[in-house]
C-alpha positions as CSV (number, residue, x, y, z in Angstrom):
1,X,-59.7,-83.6,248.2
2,X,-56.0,-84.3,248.4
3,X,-53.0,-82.1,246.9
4,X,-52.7,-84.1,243.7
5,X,-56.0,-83.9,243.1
6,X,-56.2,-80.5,243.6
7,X,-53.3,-79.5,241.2
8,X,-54.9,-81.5,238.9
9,X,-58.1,-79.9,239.0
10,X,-56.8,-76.5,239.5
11,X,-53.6,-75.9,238.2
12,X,-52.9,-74.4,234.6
13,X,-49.7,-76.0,234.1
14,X,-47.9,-78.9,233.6
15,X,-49.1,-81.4,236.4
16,X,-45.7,-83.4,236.2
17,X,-43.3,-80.5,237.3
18,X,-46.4,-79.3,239.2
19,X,-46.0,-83.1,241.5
20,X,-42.4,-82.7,241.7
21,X,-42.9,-79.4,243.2
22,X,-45.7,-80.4,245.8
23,X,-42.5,-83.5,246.6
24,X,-40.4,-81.2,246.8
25,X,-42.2,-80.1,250.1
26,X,-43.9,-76.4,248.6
27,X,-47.4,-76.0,249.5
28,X,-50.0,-76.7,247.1
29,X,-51.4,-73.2,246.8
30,X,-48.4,-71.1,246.0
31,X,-48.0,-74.4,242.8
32,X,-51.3,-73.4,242.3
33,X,-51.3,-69.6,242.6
34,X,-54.9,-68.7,244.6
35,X,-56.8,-69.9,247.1
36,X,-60.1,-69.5,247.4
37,X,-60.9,-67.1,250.5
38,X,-64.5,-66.6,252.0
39,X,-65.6,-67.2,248.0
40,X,-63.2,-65.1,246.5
41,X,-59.9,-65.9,244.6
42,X,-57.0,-64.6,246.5
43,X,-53.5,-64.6,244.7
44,X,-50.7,-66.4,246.6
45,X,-46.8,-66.7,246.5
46,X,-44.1,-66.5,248.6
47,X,-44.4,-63.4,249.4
48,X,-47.4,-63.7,251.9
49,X,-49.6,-66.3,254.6
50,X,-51.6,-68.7,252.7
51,X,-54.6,-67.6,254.1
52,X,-56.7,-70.1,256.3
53,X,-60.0,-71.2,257.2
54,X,-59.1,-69.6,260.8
55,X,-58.8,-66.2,259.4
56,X,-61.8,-66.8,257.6
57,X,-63.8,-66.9,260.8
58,X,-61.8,-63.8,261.8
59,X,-64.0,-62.4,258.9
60,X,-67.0,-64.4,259.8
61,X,-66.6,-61.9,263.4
62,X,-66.0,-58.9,261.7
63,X,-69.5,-59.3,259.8
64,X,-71.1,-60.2,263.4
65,X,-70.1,-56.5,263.8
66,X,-70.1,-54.2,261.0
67,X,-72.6,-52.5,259.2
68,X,-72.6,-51.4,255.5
69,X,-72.2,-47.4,256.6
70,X,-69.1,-45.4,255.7
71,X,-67.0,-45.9,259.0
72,X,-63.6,-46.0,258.6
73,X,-61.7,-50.0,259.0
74,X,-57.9,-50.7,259.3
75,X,-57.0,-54.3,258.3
76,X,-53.2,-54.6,260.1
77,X,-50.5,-56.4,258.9
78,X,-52.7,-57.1,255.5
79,X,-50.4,-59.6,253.5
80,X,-52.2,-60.8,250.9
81,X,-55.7,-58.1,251.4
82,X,-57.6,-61.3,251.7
83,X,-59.3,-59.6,255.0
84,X,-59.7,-56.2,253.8
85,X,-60.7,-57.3,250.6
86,X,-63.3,-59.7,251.4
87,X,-65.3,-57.0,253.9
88,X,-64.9,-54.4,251.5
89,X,-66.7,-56.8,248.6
90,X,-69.5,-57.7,251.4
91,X,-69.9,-54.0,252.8
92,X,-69.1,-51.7,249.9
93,X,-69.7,-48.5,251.7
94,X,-67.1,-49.1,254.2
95,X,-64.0,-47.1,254.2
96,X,-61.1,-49.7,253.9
97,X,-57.6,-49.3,254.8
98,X,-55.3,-52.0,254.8
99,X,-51.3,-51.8,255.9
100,X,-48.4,-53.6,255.7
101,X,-44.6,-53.3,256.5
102,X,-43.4,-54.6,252.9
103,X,-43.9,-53.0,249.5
104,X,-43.6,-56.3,247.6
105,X,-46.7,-57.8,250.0
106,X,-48.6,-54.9,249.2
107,X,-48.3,-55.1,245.7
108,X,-49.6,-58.8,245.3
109,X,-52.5,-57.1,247.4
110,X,-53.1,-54.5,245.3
111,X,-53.8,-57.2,242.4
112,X,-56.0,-59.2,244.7
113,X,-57.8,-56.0,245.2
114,X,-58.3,-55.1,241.3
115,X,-58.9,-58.8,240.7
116,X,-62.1,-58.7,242.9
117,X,-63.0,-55.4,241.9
118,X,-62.5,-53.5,244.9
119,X,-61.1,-50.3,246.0
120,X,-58.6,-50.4,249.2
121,X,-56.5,-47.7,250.3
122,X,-52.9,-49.4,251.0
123,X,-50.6,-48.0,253.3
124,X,-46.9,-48.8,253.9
125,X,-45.9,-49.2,257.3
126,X,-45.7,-50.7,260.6
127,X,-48.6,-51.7,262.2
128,X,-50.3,-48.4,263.2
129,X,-47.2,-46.4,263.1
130,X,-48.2,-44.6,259.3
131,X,-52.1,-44.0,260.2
132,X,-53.4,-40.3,260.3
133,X,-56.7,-40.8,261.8
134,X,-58.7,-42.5,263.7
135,X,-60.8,-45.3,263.2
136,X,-64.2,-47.4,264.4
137,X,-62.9,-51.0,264.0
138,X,-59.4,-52.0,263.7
139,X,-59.0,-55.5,262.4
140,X,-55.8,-57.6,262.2
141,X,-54.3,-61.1,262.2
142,X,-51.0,-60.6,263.0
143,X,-47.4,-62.6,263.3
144,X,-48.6,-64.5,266.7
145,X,-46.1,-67.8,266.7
146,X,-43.8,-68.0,269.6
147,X,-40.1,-68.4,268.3
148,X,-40.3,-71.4,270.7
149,X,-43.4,-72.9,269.1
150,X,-42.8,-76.3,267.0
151,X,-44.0,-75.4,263.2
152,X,-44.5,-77.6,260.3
153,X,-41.2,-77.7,258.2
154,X,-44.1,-77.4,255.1
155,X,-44.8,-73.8,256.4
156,X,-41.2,-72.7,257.8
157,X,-39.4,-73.7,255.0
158,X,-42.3,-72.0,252.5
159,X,-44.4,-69.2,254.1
160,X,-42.7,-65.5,255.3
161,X,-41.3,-65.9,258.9
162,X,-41.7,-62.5,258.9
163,X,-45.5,-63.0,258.3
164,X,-45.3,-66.1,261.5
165,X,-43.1,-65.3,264.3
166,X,-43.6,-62.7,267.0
167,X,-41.2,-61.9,270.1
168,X,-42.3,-61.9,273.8
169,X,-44.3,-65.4,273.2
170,X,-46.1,-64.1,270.0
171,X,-47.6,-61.9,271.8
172,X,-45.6,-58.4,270.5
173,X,-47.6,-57.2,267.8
174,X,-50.4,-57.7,269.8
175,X,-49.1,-55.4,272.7
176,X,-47.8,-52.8,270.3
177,X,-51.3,-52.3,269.0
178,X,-53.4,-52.1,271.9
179,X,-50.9,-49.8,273.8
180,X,-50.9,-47.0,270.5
181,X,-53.6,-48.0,269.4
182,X,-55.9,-44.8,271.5
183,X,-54.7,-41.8,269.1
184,X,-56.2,-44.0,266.4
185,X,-59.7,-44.8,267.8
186,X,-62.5,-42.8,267.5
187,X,-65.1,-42.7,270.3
188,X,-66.8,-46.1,270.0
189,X,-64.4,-48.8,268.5
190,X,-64.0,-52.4,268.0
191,X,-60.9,-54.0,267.7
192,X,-60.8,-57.9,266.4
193,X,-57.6,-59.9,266.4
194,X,-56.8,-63.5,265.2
195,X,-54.9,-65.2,268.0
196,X,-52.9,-68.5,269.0
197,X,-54.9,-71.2,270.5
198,X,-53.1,-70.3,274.2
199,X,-53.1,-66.6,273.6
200,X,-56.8,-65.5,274.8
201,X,-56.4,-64.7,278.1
202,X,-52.5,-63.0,277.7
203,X,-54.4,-61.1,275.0
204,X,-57.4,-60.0,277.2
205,X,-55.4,-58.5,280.0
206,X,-53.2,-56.7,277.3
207,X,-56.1,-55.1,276.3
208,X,-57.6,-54.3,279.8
209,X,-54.2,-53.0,280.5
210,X,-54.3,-50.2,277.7
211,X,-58.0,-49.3,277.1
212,X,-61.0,-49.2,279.3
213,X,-62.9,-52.1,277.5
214,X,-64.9,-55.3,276.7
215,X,-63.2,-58.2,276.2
216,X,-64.8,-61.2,274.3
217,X,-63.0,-64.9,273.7
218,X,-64.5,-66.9,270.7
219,X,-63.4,-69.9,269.9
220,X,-62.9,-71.6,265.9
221,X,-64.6,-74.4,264.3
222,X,-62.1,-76.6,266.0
223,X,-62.8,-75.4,269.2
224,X,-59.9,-73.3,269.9
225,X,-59.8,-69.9,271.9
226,X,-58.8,-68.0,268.0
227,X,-60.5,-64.9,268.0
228,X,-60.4,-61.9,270.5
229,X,-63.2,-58.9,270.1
230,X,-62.1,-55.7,272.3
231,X,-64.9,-52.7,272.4
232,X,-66.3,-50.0,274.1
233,X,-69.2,-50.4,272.7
């Protein structure tokens, strides 16, 4: 299906202004307003990612490795809660929290969260700077684009930079984590991150830097290195 005839089958609106907007360069979904995430409807604007199929298979790990018990799950840098959200409506006994550095994201989060019926606690903050205890599985996808790194002009003119670009190669956030993250781990732990297609092994050795742990590469439907799972487990 291309864009026009997905506005025409999903937008509300009129599809004229609707066209001119999509030539105007703005991505289909924030014209149309949700995406469907994972099977679940997951309000977009400008505030947040568009959520992708990628992350999706983040999720797809997460559930390789979770059970429906009431541990306690941090979803990092949660934009639009589409990660948090989604585990939390397959494994309802999970404890869910979900952070992010902007108020405004984590208010469109909150309504994706009440518009699939789920509870998550949201937390304003950096990363894991406003946590207060400790966790089993960590989860995150977060700002991994080199500043360096050639992006679409459909999604740097559109999408939050703040939400896209990382220092040190894209590979900040990622260090940040796993060097704080051992005040906020409990005993066993899993950590799963979403990475850039050339980030696996630079992620890896962060991680053996930091923790004493296990670190797996897995690769997206594409065949790209995309997901990094970190235990001790």
């Amino acid at each position: 299906m291309n864009d026009i005839e997905y506005l025409k089958k999903y937008y509300k609106g009129n599809i004229e202004d609707a066209i001119k907007r999509l030539n105007n360069g703005e991505p289909v979904q924030y014209i149309v307003g949700d995406v469907d995430f994972y099977g679940n409807i997951i309000k977009v604007d400008k505030r947040v990612l568009i959520p992708r199929f990628e992350t999706e298979g983040l999720v797809e790990e997460a559930l390789k490795y979770l059970t429906d018990k009431p541990i306690d799950v941090v979803d990092l840098g949660t934009g639009s809660g589409c990660i948090a959200i989604t585990l939390k409506k397959k494994l309802p006994n999970i404890n869910m929290d979900a952070v992010d550095i902007s108020l405004d994201v984590l208010s469109l989060a909150l309504e994706n969260a009440k518009l699939n019926d789920v509870y998550i606690n949201f937390i304003n903050g950096n990363m894991l700077e406003p946590l207060t205890k400790k966790y089993d599985f960590i989860i995150s996808n977060p700002p991994y684009i080199s500043y360096e790194e050639e992006v679409m002009d459909i999604v740097k003119n559109n999408e939050p930079n703040i939400a896209l670009y990382a220092s040190n190669n894209g590979l900040y956030y990622y260090e940040e984590i796993l060097k704080n993250c051992k005040n906020y781990l409990k005993d066993k732990y899993y950590i799963l991150f979403e990475i850039g297609y050339n980030q696996g092994n630079d992620v890896k050795q962060l991680a053996l830097k930091y923790l004493n742990c296990k670190v797996e590469i897995k690769t997206d439907l594409q065949g790209f290195e995309r997901y990094v799972i970190i235990s001790n487990v």
